[in-house]
Backbone bond lengths (Angstrom), bond angles and torsions (degrees), N, CA, C in turn:
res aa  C-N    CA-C-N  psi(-1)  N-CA   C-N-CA  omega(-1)  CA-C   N-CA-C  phi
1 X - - - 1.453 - - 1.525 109.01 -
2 X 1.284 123.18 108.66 1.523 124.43 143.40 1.420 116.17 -14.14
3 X 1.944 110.02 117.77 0.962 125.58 176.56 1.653 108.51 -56.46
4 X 1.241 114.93 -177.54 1.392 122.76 -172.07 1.803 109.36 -109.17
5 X 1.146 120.48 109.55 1.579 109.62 178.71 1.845 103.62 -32.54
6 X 1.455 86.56 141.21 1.817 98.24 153.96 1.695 112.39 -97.97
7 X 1.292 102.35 156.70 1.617 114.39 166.48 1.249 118.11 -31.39
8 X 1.406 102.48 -53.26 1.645 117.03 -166.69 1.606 108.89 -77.64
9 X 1.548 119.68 -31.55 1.318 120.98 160.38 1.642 122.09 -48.37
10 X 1.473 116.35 -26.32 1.306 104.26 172.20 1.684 134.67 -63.17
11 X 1.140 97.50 -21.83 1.417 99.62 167.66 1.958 132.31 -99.60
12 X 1.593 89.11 17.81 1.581 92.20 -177.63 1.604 86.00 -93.53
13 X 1.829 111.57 175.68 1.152 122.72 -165.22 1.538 101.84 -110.87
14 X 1.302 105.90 37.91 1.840 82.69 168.58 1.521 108.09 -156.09
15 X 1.237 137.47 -172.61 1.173 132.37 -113.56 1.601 98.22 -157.93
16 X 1.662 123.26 60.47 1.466 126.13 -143.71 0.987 110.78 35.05
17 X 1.290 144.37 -161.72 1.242 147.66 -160.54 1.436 128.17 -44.05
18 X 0.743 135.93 -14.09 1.226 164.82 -138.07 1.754 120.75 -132.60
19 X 1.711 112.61 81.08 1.455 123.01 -167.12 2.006 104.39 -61.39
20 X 1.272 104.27 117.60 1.440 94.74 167.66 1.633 129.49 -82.60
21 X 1.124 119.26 138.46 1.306 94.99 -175.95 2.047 91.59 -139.37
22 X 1.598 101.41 167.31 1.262 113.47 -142.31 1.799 90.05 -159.72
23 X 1.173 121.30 111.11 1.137 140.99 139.92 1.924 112.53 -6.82
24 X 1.112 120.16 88.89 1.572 104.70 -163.15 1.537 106.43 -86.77
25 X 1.629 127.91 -12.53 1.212 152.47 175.75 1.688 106.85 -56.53
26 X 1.137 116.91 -43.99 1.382 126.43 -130.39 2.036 96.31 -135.44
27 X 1.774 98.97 -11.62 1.550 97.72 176.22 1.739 120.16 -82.77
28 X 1.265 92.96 139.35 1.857 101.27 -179.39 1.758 100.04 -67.64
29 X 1.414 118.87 80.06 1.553 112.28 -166.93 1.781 117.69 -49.93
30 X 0.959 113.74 160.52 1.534 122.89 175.73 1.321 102.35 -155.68
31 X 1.955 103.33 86.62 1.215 115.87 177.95 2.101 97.93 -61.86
32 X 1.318 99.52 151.11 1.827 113.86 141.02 1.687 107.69 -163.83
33 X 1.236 95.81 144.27 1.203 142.43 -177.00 1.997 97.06 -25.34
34 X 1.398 112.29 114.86 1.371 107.86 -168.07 1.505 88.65 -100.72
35 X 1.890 126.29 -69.40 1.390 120.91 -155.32 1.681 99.62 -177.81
36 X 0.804 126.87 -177.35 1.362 143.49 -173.00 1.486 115.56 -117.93
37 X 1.481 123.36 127.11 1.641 113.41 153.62 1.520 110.79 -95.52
38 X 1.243 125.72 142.60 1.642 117.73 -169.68 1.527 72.53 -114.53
39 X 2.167 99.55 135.62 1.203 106.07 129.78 1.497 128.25 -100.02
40 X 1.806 99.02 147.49 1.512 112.24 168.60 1.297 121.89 -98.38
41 X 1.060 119.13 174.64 1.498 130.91 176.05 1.516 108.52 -158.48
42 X 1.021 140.83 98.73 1.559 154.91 179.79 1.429 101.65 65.30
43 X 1.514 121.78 60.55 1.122 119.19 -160.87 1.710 135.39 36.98
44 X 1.190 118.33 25.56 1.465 154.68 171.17 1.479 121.12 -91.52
45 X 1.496 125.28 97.26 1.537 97.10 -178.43 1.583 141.59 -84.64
46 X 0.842 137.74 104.36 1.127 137.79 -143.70 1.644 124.29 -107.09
47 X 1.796 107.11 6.69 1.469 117.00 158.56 1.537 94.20 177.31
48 X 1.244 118.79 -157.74 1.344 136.86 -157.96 1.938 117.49 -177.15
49 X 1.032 93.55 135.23 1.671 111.48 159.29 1.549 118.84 -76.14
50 X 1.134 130.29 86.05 1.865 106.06 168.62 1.638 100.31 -82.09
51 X 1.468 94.34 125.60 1.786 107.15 155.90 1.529 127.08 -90.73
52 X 1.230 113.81 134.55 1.318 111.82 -177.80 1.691 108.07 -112.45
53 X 1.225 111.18 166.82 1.609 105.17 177.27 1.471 92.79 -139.50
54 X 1.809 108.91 148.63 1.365 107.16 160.51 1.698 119.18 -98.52
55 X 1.235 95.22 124.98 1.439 98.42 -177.49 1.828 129.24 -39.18
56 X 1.309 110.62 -25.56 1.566 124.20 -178.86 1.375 100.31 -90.06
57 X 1.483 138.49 -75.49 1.114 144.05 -150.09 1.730 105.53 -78.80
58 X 2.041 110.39 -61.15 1.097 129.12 170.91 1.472 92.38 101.54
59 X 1.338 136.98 12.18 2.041 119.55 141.44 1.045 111.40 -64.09
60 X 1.147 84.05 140.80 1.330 120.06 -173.90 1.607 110.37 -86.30
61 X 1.994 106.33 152.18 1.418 102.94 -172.70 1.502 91.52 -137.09
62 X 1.607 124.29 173.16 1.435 104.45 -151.51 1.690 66.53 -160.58
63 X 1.295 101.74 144.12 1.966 116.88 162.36 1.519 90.28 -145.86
64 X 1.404 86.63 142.94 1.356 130.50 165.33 2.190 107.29 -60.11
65 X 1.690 81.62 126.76 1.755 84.41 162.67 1.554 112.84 -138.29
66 X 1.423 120.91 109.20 1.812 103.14 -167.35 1.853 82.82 -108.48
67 X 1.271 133.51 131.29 1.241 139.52 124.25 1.124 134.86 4.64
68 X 1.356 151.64 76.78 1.571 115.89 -165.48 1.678 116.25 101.06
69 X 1.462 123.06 -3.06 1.220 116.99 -151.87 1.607 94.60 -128.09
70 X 1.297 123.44 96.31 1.146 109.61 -178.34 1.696 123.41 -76.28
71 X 1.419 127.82 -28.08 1.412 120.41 167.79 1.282 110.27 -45.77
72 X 1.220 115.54 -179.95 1.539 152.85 -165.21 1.475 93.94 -77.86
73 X 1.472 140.39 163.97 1.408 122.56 153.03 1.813 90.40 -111.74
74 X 1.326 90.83 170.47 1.735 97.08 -169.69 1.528 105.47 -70.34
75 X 1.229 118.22 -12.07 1.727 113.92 -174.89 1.530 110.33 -105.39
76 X 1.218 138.10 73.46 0.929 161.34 172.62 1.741 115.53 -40.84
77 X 1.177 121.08 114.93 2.026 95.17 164.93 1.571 95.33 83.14
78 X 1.800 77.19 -157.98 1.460 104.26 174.65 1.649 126.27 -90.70
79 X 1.763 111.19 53.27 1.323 112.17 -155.34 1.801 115.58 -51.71
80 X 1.154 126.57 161.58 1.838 128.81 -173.10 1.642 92.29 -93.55
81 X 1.459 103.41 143.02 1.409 117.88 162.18 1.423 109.65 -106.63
82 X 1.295 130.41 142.44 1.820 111.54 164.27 1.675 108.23 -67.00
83 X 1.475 114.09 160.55 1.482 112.70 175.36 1.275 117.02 -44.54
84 X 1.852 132.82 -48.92 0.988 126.96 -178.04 0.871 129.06 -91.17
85 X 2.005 134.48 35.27 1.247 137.93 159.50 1.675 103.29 -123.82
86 X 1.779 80.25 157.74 1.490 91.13 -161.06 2.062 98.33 -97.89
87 X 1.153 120.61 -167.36 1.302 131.70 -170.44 1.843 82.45 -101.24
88 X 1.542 128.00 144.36 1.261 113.13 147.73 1.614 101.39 -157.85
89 X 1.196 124.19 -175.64 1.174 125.59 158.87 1.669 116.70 -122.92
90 X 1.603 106.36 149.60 1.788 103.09 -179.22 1.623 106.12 -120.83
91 X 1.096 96.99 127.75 1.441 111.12 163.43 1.035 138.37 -84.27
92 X 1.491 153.85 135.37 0.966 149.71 -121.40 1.741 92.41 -141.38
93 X 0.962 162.19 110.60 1.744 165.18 135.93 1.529 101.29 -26.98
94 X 1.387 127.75 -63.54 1.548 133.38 -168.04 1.267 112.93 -69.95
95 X 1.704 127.06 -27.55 1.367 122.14 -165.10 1.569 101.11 -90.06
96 X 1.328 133.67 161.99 1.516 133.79 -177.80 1.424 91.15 -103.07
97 X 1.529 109.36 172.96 1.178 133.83 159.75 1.363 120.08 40.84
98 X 1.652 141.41 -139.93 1.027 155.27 -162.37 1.328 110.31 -78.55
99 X 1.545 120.78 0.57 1.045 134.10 168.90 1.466 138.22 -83.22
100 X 1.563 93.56 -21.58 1.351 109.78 -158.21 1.960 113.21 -75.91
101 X 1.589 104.24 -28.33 1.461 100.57 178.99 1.664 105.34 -105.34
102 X 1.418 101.03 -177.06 1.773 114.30 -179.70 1.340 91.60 -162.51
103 X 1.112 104.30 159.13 1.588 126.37 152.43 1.396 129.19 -93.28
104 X 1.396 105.40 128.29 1.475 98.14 -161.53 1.421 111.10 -144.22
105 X 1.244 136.25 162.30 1.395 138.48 -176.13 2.229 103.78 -102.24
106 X 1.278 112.64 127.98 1.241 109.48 -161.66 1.832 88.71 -127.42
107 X 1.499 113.05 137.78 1.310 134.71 156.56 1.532 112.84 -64.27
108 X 1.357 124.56 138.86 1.720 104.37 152.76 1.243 128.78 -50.75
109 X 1.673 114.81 -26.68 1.800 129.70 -176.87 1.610 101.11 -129.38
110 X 1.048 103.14 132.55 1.866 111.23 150.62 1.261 103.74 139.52
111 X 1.396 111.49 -138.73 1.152 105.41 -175.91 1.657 95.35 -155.32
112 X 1.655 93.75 165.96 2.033 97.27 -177.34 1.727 105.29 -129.77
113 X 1.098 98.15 165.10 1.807 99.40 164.71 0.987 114.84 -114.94
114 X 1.758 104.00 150.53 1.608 124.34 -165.08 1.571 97.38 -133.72
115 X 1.447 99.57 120.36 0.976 125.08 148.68 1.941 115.55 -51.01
116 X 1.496 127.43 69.78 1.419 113.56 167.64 1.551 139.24 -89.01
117 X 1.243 118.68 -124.37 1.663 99.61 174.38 1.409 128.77 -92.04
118 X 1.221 103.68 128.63 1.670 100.60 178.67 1.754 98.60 101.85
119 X 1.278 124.03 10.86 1.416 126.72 174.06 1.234 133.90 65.53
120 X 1.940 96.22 15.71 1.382 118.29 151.70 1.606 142.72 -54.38
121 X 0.932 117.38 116.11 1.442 113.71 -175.73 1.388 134.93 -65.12
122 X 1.112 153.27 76.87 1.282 130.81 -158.15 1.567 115.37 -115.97
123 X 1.038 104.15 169.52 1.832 116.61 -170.43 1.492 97.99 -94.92
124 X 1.583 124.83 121.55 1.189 110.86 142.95 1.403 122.91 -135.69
125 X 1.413 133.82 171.29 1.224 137.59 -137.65 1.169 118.13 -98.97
126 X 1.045 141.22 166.63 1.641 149.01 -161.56 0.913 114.99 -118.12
127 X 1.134 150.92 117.63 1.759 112.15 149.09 2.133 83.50 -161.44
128 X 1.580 87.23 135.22 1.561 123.50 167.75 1.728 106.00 65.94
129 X 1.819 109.28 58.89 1.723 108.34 -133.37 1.407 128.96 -14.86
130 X 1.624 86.52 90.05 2.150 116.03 174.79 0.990 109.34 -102.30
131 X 1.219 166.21 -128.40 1.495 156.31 -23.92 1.412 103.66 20.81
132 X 1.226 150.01 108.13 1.223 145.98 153.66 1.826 102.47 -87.82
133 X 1.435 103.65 100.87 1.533 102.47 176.54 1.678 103.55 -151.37
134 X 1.425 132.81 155.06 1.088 148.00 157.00 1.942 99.89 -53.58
135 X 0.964 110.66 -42.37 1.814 114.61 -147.56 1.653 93.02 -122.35
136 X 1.158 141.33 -27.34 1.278 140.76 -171.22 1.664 101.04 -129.44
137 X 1.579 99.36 138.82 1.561 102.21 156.86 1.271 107.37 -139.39
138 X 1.621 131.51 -151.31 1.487 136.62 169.75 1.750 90.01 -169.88
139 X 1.629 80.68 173.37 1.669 93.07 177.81 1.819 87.57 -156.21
140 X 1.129 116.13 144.64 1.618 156.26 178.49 1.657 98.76 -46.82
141 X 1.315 133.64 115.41 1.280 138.22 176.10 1.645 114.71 -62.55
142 X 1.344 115.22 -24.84 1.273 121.14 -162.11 1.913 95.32 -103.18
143 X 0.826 133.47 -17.50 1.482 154.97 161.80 1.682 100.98 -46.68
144 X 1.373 112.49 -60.80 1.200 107.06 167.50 1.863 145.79 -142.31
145 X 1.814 84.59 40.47 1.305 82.81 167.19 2.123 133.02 -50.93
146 X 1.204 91.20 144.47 1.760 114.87 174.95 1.778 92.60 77.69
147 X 1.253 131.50 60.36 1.654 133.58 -151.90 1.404 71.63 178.71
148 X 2.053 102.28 154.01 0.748 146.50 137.15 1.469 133.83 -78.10
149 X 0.959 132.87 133.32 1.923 132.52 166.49 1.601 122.47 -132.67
150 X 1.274 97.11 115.54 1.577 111.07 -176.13 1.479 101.97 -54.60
151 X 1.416 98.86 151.00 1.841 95.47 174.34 1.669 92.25 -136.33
């Protein structure tokens, strides 16, 4: 007799044995509500990630929450990722306070721009989606959704 689905099986993508897979380009999405990343700051929270999932495909969609921040954040909605970037956020070492993280879309290779202090732009580097920086790092949104992470 066929085991009995678990709870937690409802959200994997396949179909008993059998991995489904689905064109994520080309799917009519039907975001719902996956989980939250809380950011901290001295054990203080001071914004948040909401993740969304589409029920058919299962990419993931990520909005911005800063604390305190009354503008718009640049990721609006249900913003598009390309297939080969992941959801992450970057932290900044030099910037203070509610300033210091973003949400951002990260390559495994290349490089991104940062907005740092004084509204300078700078290039920093990618590799295996890292931040490789002395002064900036990030960590992977999907790493720790419904979790907190100190920054």
């Amino acid at each position: 007799m066929k085991s009995p689905m678990k709870m937690q099986e409802l959200n994997n993508p396949s179909n008993g044995s059998t991995t489904l897979s689905m064109d994520t380009e080309s799917c009519n999405h039907k975001p719902v509500y996956f989980g939250v990343v809380n950011i901290n700051l001295d054990e203080r929270t001071i914004g948040s990630v909401d993740v969304w999932r589409c029920v058919n495909c299962k990419k993931r969609f990520c909005e911005e929450k800063q604390l305190g921040i009354e503008e718009l954040a640049d990721l609006v909605g249900m913003p598009k990722i390309d297939p080969d970037a992941k959801w992450a956020v970057s932290v900044c070492k030099l910037q203070q306070g509610k300033y210091k993280w973003k949400l951002i879309r990260l390559k495994e290779t290349g490089e991104i721009k940062h907005e740092c202090i004084d509204e300078n732009t700078i290039s920093l580097k990618v590799d295996d989606f890292k931040i490789q920086d002395n002064n900036h790092w990030s960590f992977l949104i999907d790493d720790h959704v419904n979790s907190a992470v100190e920054i």
